[in-house]
C-alpha positions as CSV (number, residue, x, y, z in Angstrom):
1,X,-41.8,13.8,-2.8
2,X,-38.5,12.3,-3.2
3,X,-37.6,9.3,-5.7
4,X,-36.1,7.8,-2.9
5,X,-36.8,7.9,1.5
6,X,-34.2,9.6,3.2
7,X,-33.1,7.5,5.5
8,X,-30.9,8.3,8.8
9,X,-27.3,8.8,9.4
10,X,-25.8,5.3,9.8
11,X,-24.7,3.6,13.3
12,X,-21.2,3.6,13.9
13,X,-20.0,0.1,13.7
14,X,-17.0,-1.2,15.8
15,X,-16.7,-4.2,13.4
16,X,-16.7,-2.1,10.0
17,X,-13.8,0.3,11.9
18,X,-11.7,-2.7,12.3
19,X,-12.2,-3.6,8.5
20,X,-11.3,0.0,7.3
21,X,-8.6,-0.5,9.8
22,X,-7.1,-3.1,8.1
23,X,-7.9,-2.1,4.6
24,X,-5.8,1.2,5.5
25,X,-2.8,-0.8,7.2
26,X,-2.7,-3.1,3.7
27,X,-2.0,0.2,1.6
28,X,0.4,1.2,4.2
29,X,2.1,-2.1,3.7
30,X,2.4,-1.2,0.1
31,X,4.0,1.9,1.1
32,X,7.6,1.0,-0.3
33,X,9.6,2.6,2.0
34,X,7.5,0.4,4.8
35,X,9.4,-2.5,2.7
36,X,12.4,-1.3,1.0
37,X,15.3,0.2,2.8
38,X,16.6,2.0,-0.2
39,X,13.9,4.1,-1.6
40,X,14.8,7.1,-4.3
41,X,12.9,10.4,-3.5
42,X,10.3,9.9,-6.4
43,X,9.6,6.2,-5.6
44,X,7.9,7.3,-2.0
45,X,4.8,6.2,-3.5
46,X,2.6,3.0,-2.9
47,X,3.0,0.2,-5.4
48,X,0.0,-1.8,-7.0
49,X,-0.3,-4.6,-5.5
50,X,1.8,-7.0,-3.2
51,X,2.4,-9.8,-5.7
52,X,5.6,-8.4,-7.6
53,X,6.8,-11.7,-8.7
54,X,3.3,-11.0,-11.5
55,X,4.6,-7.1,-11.5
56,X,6.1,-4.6,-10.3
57,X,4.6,-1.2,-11.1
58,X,3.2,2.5,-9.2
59,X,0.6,4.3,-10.2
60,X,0.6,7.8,-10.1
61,X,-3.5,8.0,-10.4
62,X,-3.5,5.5,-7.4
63,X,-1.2,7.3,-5.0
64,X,-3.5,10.5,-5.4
65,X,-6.7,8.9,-4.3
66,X,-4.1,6.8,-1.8
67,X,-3.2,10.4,0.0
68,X,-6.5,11.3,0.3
69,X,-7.9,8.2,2.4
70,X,-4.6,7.7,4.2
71,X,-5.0,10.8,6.0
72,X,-7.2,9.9,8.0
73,X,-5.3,6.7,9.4
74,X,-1.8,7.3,8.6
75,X,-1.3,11.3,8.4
76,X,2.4,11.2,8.0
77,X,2.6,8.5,5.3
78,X,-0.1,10.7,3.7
79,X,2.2,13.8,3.4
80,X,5.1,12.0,2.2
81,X,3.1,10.7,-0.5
82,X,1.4,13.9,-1.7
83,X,5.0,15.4,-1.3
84,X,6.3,12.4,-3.7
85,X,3.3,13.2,-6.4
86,X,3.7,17.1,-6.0
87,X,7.3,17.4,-5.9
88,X,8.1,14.7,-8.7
89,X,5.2,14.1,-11.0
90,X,3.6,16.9,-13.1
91,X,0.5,14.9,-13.2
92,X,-0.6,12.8,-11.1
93,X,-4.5,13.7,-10.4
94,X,-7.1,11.4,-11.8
95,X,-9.6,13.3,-13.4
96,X,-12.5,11.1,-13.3
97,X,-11.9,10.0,-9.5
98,X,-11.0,13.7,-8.1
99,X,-15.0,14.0,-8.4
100,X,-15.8,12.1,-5.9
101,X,-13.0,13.0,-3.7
102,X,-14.6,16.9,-4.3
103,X,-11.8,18.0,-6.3
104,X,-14.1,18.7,-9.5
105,X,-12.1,20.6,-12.0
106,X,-13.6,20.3,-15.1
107,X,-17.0,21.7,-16.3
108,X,-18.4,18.6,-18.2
109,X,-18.2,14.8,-16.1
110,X,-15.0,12.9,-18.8
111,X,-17.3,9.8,-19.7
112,X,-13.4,8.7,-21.3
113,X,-11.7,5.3,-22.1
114,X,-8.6,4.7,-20.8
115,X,-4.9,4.3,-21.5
116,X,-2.0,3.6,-19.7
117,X,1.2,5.4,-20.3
118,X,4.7,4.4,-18.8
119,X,5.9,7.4,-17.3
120,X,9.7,6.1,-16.0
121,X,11.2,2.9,-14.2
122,X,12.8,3.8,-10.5
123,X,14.8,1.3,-8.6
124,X,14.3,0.0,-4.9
125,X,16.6,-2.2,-3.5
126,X,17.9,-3.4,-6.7
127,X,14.4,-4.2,-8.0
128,X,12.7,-2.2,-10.8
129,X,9.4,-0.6,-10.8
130,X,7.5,0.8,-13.4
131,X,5.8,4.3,-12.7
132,X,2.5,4.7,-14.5
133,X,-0.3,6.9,-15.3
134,X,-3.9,6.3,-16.5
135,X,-4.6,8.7,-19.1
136,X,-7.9,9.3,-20.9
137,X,-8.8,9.3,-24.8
138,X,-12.3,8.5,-26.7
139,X,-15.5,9.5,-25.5
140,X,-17.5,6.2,-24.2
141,X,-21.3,7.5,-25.3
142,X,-22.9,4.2,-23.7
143,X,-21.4,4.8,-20.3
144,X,-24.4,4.4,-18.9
145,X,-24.3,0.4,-19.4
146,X,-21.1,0.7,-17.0
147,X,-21.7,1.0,-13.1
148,X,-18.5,2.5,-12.4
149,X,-19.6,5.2,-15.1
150,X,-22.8,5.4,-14.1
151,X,-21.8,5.7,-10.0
152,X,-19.5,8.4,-10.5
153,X,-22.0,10.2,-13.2
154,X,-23.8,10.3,-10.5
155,X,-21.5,11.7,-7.9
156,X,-20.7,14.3,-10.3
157,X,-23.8,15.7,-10.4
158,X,-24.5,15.8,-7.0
159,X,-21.1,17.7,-6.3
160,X,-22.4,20.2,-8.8
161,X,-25.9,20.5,-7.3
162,X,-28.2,18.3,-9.4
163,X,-29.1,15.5,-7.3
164,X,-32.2,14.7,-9.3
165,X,-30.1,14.0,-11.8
166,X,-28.0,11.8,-9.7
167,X,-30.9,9.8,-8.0
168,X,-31.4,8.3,-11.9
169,X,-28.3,7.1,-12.1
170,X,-28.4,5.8,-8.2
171,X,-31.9,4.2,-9.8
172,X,-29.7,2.2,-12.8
173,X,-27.5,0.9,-10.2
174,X,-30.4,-0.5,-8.0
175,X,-31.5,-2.3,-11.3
176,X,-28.1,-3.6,-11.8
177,X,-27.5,-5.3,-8.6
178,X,-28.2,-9.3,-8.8
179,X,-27.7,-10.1,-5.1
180,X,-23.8,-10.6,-5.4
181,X,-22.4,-7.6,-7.7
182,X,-23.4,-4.6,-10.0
183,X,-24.2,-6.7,-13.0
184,X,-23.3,-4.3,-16.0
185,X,-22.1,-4.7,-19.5
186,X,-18.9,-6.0,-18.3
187,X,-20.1,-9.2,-16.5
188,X,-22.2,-9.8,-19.5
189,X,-19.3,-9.4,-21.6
190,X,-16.7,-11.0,-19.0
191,X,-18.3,-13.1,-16.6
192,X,-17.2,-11.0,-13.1
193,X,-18.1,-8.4,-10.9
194,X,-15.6,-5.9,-9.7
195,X,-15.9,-4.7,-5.6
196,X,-14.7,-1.2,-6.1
197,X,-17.8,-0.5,-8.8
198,X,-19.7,-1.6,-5.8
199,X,-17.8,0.9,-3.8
200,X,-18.7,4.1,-5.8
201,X,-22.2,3.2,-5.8
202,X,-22.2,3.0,-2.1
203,X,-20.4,6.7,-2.2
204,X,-23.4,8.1,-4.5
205,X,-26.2,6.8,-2.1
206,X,-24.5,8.0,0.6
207,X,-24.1,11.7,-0.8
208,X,-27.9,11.3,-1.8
209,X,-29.0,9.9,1.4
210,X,-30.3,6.4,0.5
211,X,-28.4,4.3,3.5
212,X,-31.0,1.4,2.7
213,X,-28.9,1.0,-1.0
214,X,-25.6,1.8,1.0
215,X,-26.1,-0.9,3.2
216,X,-26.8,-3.1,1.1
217,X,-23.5,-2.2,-1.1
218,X,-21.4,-2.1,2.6
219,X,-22.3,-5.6,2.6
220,X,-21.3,-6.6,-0.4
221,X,-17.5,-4.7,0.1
222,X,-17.0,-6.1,3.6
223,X,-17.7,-9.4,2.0
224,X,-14.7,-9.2,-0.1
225,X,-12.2,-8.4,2.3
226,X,-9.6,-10.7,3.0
227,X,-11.4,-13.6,1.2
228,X,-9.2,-15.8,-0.6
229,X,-7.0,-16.2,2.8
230,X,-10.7,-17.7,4.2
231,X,-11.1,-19.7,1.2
232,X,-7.9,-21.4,1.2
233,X,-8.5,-22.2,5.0
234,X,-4.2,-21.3,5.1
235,X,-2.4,-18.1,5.9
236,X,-0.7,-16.5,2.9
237,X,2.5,-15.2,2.5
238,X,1.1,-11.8,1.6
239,X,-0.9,-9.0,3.5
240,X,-3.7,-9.9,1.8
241,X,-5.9,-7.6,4.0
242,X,-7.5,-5.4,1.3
243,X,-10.5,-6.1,-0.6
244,X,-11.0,-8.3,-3.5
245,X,-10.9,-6.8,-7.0
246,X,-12.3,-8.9,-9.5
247,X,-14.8,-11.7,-8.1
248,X,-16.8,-14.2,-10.0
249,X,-20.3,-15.1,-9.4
250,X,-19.5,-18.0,-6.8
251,X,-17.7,-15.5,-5.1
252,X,-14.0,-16.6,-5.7
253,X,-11.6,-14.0,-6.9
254,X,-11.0,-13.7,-10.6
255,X,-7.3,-13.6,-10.5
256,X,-6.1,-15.8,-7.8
257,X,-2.2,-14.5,-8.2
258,X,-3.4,-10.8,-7.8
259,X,-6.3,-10.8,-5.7
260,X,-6.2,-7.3,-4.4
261,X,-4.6,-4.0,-5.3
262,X,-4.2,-0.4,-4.0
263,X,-7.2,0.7,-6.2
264,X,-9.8,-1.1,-5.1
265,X,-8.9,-1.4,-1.5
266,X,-8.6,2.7,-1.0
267,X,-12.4,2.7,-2.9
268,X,-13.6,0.7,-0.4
269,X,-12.2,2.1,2.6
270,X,-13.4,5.6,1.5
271,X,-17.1,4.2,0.8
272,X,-17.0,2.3,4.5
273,X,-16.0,5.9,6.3
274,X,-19.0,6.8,7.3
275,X,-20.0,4.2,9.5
276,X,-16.4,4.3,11.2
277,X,-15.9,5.0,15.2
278,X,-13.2,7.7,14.5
């Protein structure tokens, strides 16, 4: 007998659709030639975040996992992005998020820290963005005590047909949910919870099945959309439809001036999918 009940496909949900809807058009309107008029070939790539008077930068690891969910909603701004990454970037593949995306490449899961390496500057309309890439160095041996570790652990053994493996790291995610996030070493070290953590673990019980646990982490994602415009009760200047990156425990974003990015919002769209109409 299973660890876990198997529980049915999920409903379609009209409401959820119009969330992923909007989740999609806010990395469309990050798109930069959606903004700029004067857009070099190798900047046809979605930038960070909205808020460029805090930064202006584009990364490459982003735009990947950017293409992929974008197809479904935006086909042709999809291909020009994956022609942008192909035809101008040697590398531009994430290799811990390709797993879930079932691009697995590598033999072993890399349980790696990060770092971030500036790859060149490109100019848009006489403003300046910085092209980046994540890059990974140093083994992180107590990846277990981090749910976005643990989630796509997890994932990665599915993909590579050991779900009884996955179902016990599906199990240290149950243990680390509080009622409002996946409490894990960082919000004991920090003091937040991040929505897109709460994403991946809503892709790993979907792949093994558990829609109670996915439910329950849909919730929590569609929760975070487009909250800081509710919160201030006043619309803001930005398309702030994505979802929330950082959030502390009384639910209020953790960065007020960047509230949302790319990153998170394309997590959460791709963890949603399965309950959309289309």
């Amino acid at each position: 007998m299973s660890l876990y009940e198997i529980y049915p496909t999920p409903p379609k949900r009209p409401t959820v659709s119009e969330q992923a809807i909007r989740g999609a058009e806010y990395v469309l309107a990050q798109y930069l030639p959606q903004t700029y008029t004067t857009v070099p070939a190798d900047a046809r790539l979605c930038r960070e975040h909205p808020y460029t008077a805090v930064a202006r930068s584009i990364y490459l690891n982003d735009n990947y996992v950017a293409y992929r969910v974008m197809r479904r909603f935006f086909p042709d701004v999809a291909h020009a992005i994956k022609k942008c990454l192909y035809d101008g970037y040697v590398y531009h593949r994430d290799p811990k998020y390709s797993i879930f995306l079932g691009d697995v490449y590598s033999p072993t899961f890399p349980i790696m820290g990060t770092v971030t390496t500036d790859v060149k500057t490109v100019t848009v309309d006489a403003e300046v963005y910085t092209v980046r890439r994540v890059d990974y160095a140093g083994w992180i041996y107590d990846f277990e005590l981090y749910a976005d570790l643990c989630a796509l652990a997890g994932i990665y053994e599915v993909r590579v047909a050991r779900p009884k493996i996955g179902l016990r790291f599906l199990k240290k995610l149950k243990d680390m949910w509080d009622g409002k996030g996946l409490k894990d070493t960082v919000f004991e070290r920090e003091g937040h919870y991040s929505t897109y953590k709460c994403a991946l673990a809503c892709i790993l019980a979907e792949h093994l099945g558990d829609w109670e646990f996915a439910e329950t982490m849909m919730t929590a994602i569609l929760k975070n959309q487009d909250i800081w415009d509710r919160l201030k009760g006043i619309s803001s200047p930005y398309n702030t439809q994505g979802f929330i990156t950082d959030y502390l425990p009384d639910l209020k974003p953790k960065t007020p001036a960047v509230p949302t990015n790319v990153e998170t919002t394309t997590f959460c769209v791709m963890a949603i999918a399965p309950y959309i109409l289309f």
